[in-house]
C-alpha positions as CSV (number, residue, x, y, z in Angstrom):
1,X,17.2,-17.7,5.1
2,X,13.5,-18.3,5.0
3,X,12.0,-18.6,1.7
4,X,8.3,-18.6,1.2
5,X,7.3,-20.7,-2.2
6,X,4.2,-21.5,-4.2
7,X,4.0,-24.6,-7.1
8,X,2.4,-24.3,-9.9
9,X,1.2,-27.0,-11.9
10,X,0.7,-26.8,-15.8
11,X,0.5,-29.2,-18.5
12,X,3.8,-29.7,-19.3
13,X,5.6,-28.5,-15.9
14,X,5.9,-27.8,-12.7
15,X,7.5,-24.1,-11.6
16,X,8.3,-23.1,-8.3
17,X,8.5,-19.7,-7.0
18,X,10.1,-17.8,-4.5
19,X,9.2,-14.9,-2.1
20,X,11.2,-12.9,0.6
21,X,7.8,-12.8,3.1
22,X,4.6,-14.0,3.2
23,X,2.8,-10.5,2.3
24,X,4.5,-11.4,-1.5
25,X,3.6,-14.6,-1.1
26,X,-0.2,-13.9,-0.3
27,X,-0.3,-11.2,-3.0
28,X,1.2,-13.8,-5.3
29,X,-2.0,-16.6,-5.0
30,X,-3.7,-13.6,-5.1
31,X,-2.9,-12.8,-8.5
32,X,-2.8,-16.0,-9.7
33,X,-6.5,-16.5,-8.7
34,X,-7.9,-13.7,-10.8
35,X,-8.9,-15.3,-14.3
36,X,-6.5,-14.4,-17.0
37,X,-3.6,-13.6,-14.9
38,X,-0.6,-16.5,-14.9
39,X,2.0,-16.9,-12.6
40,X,4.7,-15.1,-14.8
41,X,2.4,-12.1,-14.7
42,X,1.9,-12.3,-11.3
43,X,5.9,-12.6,-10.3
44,X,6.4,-9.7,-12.8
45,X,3.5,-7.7,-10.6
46,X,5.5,-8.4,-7.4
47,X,9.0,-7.2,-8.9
48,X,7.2,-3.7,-10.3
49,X,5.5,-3.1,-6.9
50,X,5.7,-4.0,-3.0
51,X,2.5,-5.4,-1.1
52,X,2.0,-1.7,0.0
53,X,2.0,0.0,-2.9
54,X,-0.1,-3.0,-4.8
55,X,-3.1,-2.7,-1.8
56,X,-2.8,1.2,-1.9
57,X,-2.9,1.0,-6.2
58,X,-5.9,-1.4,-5.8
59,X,-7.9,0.1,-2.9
60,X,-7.3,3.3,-4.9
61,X,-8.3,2.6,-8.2
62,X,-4.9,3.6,-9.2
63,X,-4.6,1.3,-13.2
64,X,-1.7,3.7,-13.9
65,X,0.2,2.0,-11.4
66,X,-0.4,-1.1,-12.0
67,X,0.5,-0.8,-16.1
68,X,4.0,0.2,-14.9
69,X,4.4,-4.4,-14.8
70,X,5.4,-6.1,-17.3
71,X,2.5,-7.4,-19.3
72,X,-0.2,-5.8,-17.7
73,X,-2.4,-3.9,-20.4
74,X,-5.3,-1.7,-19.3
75,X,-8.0,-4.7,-19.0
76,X,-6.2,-6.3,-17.5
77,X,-5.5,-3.2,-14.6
78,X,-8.8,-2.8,-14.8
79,X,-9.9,-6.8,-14.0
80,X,-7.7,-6.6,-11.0
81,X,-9.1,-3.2,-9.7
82,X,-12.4,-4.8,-10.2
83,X,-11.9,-8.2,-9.0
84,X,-9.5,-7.2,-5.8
85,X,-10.5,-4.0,-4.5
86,X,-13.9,-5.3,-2.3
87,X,-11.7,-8.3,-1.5
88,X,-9.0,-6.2,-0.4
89,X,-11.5,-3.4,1.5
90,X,-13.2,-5.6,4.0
91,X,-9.4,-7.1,4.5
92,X,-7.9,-5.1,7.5
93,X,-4.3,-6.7,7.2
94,X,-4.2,-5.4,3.6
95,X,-5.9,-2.1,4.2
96,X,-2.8,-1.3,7.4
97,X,-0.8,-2.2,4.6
98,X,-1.4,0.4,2.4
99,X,-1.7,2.7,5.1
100,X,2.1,3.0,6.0
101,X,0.7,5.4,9.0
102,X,-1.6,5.9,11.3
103,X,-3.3,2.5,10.8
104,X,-5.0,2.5,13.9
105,X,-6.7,6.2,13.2
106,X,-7.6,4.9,9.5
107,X,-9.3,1.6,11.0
108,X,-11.5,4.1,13.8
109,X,-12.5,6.5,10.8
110,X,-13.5,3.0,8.5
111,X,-15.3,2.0,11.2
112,X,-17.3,5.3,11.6
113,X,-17.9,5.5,8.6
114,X,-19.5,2.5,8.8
115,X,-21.5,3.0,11.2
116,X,-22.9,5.8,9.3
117,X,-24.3,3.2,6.7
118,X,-20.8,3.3,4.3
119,X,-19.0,0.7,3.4
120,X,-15.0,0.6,3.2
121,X,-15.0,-0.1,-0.2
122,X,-16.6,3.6,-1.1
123,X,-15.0,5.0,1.1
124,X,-11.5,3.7,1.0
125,X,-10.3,5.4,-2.1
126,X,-11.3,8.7,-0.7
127,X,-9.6,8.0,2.9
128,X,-6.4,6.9,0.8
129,X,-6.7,10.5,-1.3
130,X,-7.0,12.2,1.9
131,X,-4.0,10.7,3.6
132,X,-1.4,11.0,0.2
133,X,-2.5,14.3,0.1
134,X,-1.9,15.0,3.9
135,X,-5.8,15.9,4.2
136,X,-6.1,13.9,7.9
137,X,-5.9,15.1,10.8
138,X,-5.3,13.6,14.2
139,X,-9.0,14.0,15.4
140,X,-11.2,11.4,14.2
141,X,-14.4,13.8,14.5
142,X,-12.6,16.5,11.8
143,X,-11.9,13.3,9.9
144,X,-15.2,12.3,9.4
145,X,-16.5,15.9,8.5
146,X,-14.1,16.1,6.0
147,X,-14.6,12.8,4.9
148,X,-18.6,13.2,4.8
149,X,-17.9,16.6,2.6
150,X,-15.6,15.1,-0.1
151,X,-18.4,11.6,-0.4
152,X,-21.0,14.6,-1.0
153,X,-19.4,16.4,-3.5
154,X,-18.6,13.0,-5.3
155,X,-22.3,12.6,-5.5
């Protein structure tokens, strides 16, 4: 069995926690590294919600999600959404992470949407939308249109 583990240092302590892979592990210093969030907080984070559903709650701008954690309040949602969800938009591991398909067709239409000037942090929420709501299609050209249309009428 391979455990992944983080040590945290405090002023009267030392605690070391445990992970089953390194995408809780990575989420967990993560956490930990947003002002305000503790490691208890963080571990209670990982138990509420896998690494998918954490990057797709972030890169969505989903709070409601993320209050479903023990000891998470609405600031606090809100500081993570704020803090994380550039971090995690220009982070292709973590967006094909939240995408559990077509990964590769998400990355082509981030990347034409860049070209067109956008970045993946405006437009991610909106690709994410599309996709839970089975708005993509296989053609990356339809993609864009629609995608172009719904960052128009968000305008």
């Amino acid at each position: 069995v391979t455990v992944f583990t983080s040590l945290q240092f405090s002023e009267n302590d030392a605690r070391l926690f445990g992970f089953s892979d390194r995408d809780e592990l990575s989420m967990f210093k993560m956490l930990t590294a947003i002002n305000g969030i503790g490691a208890k907080v963080a571990h209670n984070i990982i138990g509420t919600l896998a690494p998918q559903k954490f990057y797709n709650a972030i890169l969505s701008g989903d709070e409601k999600s993320l209050l479903a954690a023990p000891g998470v309040g609405k600031k606090m949602a809100q500081r993570m959404v704020f803090e994380l969800k550039d971090k995690l938009a220009g982070d292709a591991a973590a967006v094909h992470a939240a995408l559990p398909v077509a990964g590769e067709a998400i990355e082509e239409l981030l990347q034409a949407m860049e070209a067109l000037s956008y970045t993946r942090s405006e437009v991610m929420s909106s690709i994410l939308d599309m996709q839970n709501k089975g708005q993509l299609s296989g053609e990356l050209t339809e993609n864009v249109k629609a995608l172009l249309k719904r960052m128009a009428g968000r305008k």
